[in-house]
C-alpha positions as CSV (number, residue, x, y, z in Angstrom):
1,X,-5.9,0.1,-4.0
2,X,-4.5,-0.9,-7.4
3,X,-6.5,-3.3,-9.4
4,X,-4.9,-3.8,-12.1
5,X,-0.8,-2.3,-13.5
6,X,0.8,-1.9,-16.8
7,X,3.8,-0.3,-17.4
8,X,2.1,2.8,-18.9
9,X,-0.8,3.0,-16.3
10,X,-3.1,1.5,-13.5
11,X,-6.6,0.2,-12.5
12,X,-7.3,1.4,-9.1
13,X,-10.9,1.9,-6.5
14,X,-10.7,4.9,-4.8
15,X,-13.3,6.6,-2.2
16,X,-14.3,9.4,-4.1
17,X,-15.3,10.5,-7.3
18,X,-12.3,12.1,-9.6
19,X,-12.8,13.5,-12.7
20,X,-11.2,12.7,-16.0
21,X,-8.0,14.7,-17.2
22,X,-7.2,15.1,-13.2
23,X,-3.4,14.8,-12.7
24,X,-2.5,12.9,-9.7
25,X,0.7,11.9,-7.9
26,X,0.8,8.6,-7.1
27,X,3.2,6.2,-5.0
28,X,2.6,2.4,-5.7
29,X,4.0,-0.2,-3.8
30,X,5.1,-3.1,-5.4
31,X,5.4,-6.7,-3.9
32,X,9.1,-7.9,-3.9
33,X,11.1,-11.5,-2.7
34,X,13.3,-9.2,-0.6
35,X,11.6,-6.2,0.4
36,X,8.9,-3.9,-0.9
37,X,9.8,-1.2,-3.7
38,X,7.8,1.8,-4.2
39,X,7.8,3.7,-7.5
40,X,6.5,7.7,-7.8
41,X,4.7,8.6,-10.9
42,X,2.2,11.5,-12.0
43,X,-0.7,9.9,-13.7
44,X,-3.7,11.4,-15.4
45,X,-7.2,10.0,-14.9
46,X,-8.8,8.6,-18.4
47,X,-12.0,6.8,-16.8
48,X,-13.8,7.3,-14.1
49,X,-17.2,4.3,-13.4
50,X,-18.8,4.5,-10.1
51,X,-18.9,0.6,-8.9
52,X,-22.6,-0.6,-8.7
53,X,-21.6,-2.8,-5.8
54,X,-19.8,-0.3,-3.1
55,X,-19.9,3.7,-2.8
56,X,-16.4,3.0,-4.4
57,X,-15.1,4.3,-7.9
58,X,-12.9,2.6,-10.5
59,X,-10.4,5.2,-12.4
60,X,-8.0,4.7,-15.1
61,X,-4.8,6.3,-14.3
62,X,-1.8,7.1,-17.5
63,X,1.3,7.4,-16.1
64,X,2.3,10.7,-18.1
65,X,5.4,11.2,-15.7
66,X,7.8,8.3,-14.5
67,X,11.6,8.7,-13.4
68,X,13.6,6.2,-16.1
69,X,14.5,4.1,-12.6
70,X,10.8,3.4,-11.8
71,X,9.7,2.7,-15.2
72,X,12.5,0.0,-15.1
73,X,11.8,-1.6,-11.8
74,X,8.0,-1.2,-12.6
75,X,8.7,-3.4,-16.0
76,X,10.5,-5.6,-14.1
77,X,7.7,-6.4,-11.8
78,X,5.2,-6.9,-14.7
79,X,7.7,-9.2,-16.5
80,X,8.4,-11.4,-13.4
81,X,4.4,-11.6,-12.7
82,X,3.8,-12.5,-16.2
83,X,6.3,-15.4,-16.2
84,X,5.0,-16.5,-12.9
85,X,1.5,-17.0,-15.1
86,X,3.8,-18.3,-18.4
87,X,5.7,-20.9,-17.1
């Protein structure tokens, strides 16, 4: 589950433990009006924190590898979710 996006990386709980510098592919479906896009990216983990609360794990994913087309429907996600909190 992703907890938090930007459009160089993402916040996400995961089951297991995964080590920092771990590449991992990732699919990430964002929340459209019309339908649902999903975007591909290889992402490196940065940060890895066991949650105190759950048997759950927080990591810090860098997207190091992103198709032009999904970094510009990604930043278009961001940008209509910021003005959503702007306007």
């Amino acid at each position: 589950m992703t907890v938090n996006i930007s459009a160089h990386g993402a916040m996400c709980v995961v089951d297991r433990a995964i080590p920092v510098m771990t590449q991992l592919r990732v699919a990430l479906t964002l929340p459209a009006s019309s339908k649902e896009k999903v975007i591909h990216a290889t992402g490196v983990v940065v940060r890895h924190e066991a949650d105190p609360d759950s048997d759950k794990h927080f990591i810090a994913l860098y997207f190091s590898q992103i198709k032009p087309t999904d970094q510009k429907i990604l930043n278009q996600h961001i940008e209509q979710r910021l003005h959503r909190f702007t306007d």
